[in-house]
C-alpha positions in Angstrom: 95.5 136.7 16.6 97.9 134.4 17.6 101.6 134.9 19.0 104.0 132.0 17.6 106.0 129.8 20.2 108.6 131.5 21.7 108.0 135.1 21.4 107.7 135.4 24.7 110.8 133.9 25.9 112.4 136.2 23.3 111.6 138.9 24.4 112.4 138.2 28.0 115.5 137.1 27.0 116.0 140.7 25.1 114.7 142.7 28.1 117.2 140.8 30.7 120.6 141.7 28.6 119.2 145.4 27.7 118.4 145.5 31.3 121.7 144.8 32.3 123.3 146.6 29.7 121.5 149.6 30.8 121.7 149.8 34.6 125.5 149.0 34.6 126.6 151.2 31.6 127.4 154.7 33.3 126.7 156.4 30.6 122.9 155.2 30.7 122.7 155.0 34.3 123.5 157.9 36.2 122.7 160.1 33.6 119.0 159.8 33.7 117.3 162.0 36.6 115.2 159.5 37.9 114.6 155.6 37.6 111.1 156.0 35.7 113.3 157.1 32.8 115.5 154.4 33.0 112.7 151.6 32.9 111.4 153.5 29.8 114.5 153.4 28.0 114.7 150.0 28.8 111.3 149.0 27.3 111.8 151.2 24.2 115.0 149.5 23.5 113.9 146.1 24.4 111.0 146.4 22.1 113.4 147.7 19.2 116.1 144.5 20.2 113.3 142.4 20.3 111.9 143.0 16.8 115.1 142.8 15.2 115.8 139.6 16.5 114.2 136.0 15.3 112.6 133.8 17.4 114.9 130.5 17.5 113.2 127.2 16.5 113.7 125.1 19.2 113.6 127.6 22.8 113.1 125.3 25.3 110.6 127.2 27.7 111.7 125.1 31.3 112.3 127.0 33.7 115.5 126.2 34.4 117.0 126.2 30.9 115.2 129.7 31.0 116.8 130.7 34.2 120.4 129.4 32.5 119.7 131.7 29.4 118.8 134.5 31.7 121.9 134.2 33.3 123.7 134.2 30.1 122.0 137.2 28.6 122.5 139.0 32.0 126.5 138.3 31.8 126.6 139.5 27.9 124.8 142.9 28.6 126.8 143.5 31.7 130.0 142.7 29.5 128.7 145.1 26.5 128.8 148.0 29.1 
């Protein structure tokens, strides 16, 4: 089995802005008891994200146009909470 180009990166870009959405959103946050929970809500809803979104033709997988991307993801999901 094979995993087309990009997946990967897609998904890390998913898990970076659900990340960030999660751990600054209060009402995600501080409600869960401890921080296992939180990293399992965050894969569960990565992996959702991540399925509904397609893998762009031309990601560009060097590290520091990943690291720019990052950053932008991390800036949208701390805006969405």
């Amino acid at each position: 089995m094979e995993i087309p180009a990009g997946t990967l990166e897609t998904f890390g870009l998913v898990l970076v802005r659900v990340s960030a959405l999660v751990l600054a959103a209060p009402m995600f946050g501080l409600a869960l008891p401890f921080s296992g929970a939180r990293v399992g809500l965050i894969g569960v809803l990565a992996l959702f994200a991540a399925s509904t979104v397609a893998v762009p033709a031309g990601l560009d997988s060097d590290p520091v146009v990943f690291g720019a991307l990052a950053l932008r993801e991390t800036a949208i999901g701390l805006a969405l909470a």
